[in-house]
C-alpha positions as a printed Julia matrix, in Angstrom:
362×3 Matrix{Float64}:
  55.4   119.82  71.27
  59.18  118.46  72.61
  58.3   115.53  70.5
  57.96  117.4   67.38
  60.03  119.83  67.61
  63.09  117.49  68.21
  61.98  115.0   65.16
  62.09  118.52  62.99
  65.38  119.34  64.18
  67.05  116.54  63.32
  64.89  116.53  59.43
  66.42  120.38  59.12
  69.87  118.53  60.37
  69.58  116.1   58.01
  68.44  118.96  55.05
  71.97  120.76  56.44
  73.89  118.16  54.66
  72.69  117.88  51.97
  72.99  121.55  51.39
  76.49  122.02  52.13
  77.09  118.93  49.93
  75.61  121.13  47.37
  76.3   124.27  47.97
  78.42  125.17  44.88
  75.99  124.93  42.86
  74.9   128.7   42.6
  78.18  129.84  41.83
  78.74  130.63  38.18
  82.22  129.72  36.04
  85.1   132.35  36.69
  88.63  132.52  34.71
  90.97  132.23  37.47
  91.46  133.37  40.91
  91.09  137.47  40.66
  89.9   138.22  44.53
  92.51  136.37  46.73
  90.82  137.52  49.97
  89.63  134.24  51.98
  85.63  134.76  50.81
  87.11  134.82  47.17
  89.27  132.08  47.51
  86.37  129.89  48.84
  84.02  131.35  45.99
  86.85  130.14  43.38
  87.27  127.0   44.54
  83.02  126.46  44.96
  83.27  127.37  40.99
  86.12  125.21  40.16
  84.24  121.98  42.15
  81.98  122.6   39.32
  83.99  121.24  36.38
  85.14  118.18  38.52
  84.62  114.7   36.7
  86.62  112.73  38.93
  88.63  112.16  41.81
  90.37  109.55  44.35
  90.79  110.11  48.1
  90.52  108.68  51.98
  87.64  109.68  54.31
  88.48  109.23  58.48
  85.92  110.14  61.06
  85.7   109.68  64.51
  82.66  109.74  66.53
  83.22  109.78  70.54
  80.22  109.38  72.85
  80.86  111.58  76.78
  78.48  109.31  78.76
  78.23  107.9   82.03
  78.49  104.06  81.62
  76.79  103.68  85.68
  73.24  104.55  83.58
  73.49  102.21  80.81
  73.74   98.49  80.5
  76.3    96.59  80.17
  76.07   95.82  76.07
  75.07   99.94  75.87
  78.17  100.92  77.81
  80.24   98.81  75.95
  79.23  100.74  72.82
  80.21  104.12  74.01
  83.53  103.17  75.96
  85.54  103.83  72.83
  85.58  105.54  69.85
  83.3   104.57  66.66
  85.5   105.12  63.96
  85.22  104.89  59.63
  87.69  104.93  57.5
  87.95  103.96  53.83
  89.07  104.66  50.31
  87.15  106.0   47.85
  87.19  106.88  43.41
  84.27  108.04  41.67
  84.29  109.25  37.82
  81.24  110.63  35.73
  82.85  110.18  32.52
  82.3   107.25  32.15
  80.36  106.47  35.45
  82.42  104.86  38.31
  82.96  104.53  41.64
  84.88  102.18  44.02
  84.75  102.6   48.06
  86.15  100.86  50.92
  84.76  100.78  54.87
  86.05   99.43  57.74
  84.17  100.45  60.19
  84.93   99.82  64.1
  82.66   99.78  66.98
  83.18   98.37  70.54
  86.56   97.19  69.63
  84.98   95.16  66.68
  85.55   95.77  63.05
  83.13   95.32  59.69
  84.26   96.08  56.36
  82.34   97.1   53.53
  82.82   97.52  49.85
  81.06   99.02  46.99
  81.53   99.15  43.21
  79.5   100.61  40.44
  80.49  100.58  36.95
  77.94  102.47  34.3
  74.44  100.82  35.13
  75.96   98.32  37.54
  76.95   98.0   41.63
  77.92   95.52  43.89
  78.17   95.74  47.09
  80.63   93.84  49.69
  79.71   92.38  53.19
  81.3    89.83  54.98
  84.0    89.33  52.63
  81.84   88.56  50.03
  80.7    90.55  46.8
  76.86   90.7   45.74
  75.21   92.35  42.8
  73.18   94.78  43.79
  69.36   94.7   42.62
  68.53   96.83  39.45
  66.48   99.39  41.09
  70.06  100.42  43.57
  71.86   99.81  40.22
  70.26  102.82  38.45
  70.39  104.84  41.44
  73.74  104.56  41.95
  74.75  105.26  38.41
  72.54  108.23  38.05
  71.15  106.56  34.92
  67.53  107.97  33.63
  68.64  111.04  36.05
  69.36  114.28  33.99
  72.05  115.64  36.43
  72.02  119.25  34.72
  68.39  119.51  34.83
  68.76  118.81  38.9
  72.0   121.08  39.4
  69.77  123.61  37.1
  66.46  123.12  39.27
  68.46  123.27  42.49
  70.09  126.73  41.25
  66.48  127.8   40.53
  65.51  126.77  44.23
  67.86  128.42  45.74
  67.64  131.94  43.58
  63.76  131.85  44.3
  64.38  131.77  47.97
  67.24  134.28  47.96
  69.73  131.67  49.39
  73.69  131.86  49.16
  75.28  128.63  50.64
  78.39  130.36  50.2
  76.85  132.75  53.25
  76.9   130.1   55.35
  80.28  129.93  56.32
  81.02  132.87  58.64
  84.21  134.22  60.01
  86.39  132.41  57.05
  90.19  133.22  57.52
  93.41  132.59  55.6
  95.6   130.69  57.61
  98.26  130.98  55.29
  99.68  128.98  52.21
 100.76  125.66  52.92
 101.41  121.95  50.98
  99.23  119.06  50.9
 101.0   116.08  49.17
 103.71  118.34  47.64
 100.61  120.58  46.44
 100.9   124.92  47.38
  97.47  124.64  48.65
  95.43  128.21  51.02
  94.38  127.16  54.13
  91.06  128.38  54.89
  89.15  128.07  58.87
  85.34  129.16  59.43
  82.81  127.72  61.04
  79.3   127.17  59.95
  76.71  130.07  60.62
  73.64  127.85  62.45
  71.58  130.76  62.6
  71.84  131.52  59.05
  71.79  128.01  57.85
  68.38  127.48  59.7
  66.69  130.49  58.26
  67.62  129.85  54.51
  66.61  126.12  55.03
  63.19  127.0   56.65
  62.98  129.54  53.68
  63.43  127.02  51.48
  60.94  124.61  53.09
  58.16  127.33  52.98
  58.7   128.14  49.46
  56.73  126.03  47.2
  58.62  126.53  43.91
  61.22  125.89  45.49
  60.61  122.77  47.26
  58.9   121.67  43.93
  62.36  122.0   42.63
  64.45  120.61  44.97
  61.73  117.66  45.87
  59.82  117.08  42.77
  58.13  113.64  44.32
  56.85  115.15  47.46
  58.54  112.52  49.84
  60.5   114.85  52.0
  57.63  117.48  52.27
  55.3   114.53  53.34
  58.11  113.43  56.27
  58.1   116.63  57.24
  54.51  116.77  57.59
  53.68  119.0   54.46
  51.2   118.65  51.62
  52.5   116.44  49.07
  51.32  117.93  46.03
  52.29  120.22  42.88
  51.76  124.27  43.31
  48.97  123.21  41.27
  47.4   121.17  43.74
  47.59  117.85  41.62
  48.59  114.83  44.78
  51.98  113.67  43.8
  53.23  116.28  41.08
  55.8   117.96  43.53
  56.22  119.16  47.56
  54.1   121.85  48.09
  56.08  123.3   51.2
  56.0   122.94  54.68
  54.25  125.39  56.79
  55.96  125.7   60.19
  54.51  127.9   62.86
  56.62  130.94  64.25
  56.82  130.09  67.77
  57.81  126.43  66.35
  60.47  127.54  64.56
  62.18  130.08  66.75
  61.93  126.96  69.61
  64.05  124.58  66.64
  66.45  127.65  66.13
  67.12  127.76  69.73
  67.39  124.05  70.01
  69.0   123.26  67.5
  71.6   126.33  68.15
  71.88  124.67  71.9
  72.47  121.3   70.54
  75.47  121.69  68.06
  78.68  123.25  69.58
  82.39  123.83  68.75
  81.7   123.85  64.56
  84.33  124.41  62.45
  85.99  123.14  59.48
  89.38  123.74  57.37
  89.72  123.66  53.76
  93.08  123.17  51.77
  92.8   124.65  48.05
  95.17  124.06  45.67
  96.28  127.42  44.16
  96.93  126.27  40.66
  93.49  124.63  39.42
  91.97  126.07  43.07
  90.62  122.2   43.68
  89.54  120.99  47.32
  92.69  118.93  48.39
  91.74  118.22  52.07
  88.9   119.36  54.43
  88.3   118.59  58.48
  85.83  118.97  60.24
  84.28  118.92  63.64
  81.68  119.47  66.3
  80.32  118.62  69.2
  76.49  118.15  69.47
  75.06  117.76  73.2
  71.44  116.94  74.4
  68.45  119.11  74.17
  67.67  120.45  77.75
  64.96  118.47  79.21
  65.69  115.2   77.3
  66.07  111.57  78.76
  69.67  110.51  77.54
  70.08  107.39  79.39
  73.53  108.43  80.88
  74.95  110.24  77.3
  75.75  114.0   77.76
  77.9   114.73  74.51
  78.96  113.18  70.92
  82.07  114.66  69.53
  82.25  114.3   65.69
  85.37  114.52  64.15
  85.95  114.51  60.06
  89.06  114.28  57.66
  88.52  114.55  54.2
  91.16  114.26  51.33
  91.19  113.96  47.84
  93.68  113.91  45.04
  94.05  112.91  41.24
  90.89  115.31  40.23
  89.95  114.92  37.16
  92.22  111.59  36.08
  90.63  108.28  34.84
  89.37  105.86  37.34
  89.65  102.69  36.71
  86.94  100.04  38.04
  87.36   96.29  38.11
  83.82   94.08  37.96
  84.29   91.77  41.49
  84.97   88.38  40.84
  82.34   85.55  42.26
  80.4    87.92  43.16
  76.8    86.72  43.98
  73.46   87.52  42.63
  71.1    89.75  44.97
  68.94   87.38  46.19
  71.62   85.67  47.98
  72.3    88.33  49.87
  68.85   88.74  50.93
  68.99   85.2   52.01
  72.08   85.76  53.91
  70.64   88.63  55.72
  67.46   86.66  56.36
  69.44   83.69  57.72
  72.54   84.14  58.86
  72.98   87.95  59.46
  76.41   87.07  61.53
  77.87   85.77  58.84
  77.63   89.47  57.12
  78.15   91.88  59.82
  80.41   89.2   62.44
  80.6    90.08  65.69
  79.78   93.95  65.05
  75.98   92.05  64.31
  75.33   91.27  67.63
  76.65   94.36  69.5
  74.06   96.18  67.02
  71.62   94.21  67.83
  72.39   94.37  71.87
  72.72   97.61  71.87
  69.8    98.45  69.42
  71.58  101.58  68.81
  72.25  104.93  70.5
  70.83  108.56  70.93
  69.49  111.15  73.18
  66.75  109.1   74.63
  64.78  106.36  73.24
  62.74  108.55  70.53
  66.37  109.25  69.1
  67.56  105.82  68.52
């Protein structure tokens, strides 16, 4: 049962996500800012994300492992001793289609950076100092192309409605900390703090509702990681997710796990009060290990975020990489000299074979 239950967890964690990186899509289009209390700020700005093309801006976070090194070995301890930090720069358009982000990410003292471009049906990607082309199949992904973003905002609004959801509930205790400037910006300062309990019901809701699951997962492949029927409401194999059914006494043990497991959440927001965009957001939490679970010597991960963006709305501007190789290459690379992609941040990956609440975690 521990098993399960834990693999679940981190599938609803993982569902969290992508729900909060969605969550304004419910919200429908408003003239201006006419409720300036802190919920109606938030619901503004939720509205105004809506009509945002494009934008440039720098993404920091900071991941800290609490663990006692005595338990681990030597290539393990070395992973936790300080900080795993990302950090990059990042543009993305819709009109046309564009993107351009930069990684550097550090680990163990050692640093990989990592690029990626896409330009209408086109990406690259950017390892080792070296620019590939990214196969077709990533390509279209990437680009959204043959992907009818209305009809998925639209089926997504219809998922949520069915269930009786309201990501903008999810946010409890939300606070004006007062009017402030973000790169010469007037910008509201909002604080809350995620509601877990909430979040977890509407998300189990949502998993239990087949319409909606239809809607939101229209192949089936989440349903069937989750252990559902893959299927249509119909019953036709492969024409939708058919929902997950999820014993009580199952779910009330992931509620109280996962409520256990995630500490100290909360987040800031910085709106701008003329056009009400998102200029920064933080946010942070700490997530310790299940009671009961083998963490080989870890005790706490403390997950620090800082978010800004600027220029909404503006052109961005995205230059094809020069030299850059075909796809096979990289696959070559990867299959042959691996080092010569990730340097020395390869082998402490591959030491360390990564790191988690017990081995089931990795």
């Amino acid at each position: 049962m521990r098993r399960t239950t834990t693999i679940l967890a981190l599938v609803i964690a993982l569902l969290l996500l992508v729900g909060v990186a969605a969550c304004g899509g419910g919200a429908s289009p408003a003239a201006g800012l006419d409720d300036e209390s802190p919920q109606g700020i938030l619901t503004a700005a939720m509205t105004a994300a809506e009509t945002m093309t494009s934008a440039t801006g720098t993404f920091d976070v900071t991941i800290t492992v609490d663990a006692d090194t005595t338990e681990m070995p030597a290539p393990a301890a070395a992973f936790v001793t300080q900080p795993v930090t990302i950090s990059g720069t990042m543009a993305f358009g819709s009109e046309p289609q564009a993107a351009d982000m930069t990684m550097s990410l550090s680990l163990a003292g050692q640093a990989m950076e990592v690029g990626v471009k896409m330009l209408a049906d086109k990406g690259w990607l950017q390892l080792g100092g070296q620019w590939y082309e990214a196969p077709p199949e990533l390509s279209e992904m990437m680009s959204g192309k043959n992907v009818d973003q209305d009809a998925q905002i639209a089926r997504m609004e219809e998922a949520l409605s069915s269930a009786g959801i309201d990501p903008l509930t999810w946010i409890k205790d939300v606070r004006l900390v007062g009017e402030e400037t973000v790169d010469g910006i007037e910008a509201y300062h909002l604080s809350g703090a995620p509601d877990l309990a909430k979040i977890l019901a509407d998300v189990m809701a949502l998993t239990q509702n087949p319409e909606a699951m239809k809607a939101l997962d229209p192949t089936g492949a989440l349903s069937g990681l989750m252990g559902g029927a893959a299927g249509g409401s119909d019953g036709t194999e492969g024409s939708g997710a058919a929902g997950f059914a999820m014993d009580p006494t199952m779910f009330a043990e992931i509620q109280q796990q996962m409520s256990a497991m995630f500490q100290e959440l909360g987040a800031d927001v910085w709106i701008a009060k003329d056009d009400l965009m998102m200029l920064r957001l933080t946010a942070g939490a700490k997530v310790v290990p299940p009671a009961g679970e083998e963490t080989g010597g870890v005790s706490g991960i403390t997950l620090d975020v800082d978010l800004g963006l600027r220029d909404h709305n503006q052109a961005v501007t995205v230059e094809t990489p020069v030299g850059a190789k075909p796809f096979s290459a990289l696959e070559e690379a990867m299959k042959n000299d691996p080092a010569s992609l990730f340097g020395p941040l390869g082998g402490i990956l591959g030491l360390t074979g990564g790191f988690g609440f017990g081995g089931g975690t990795q």
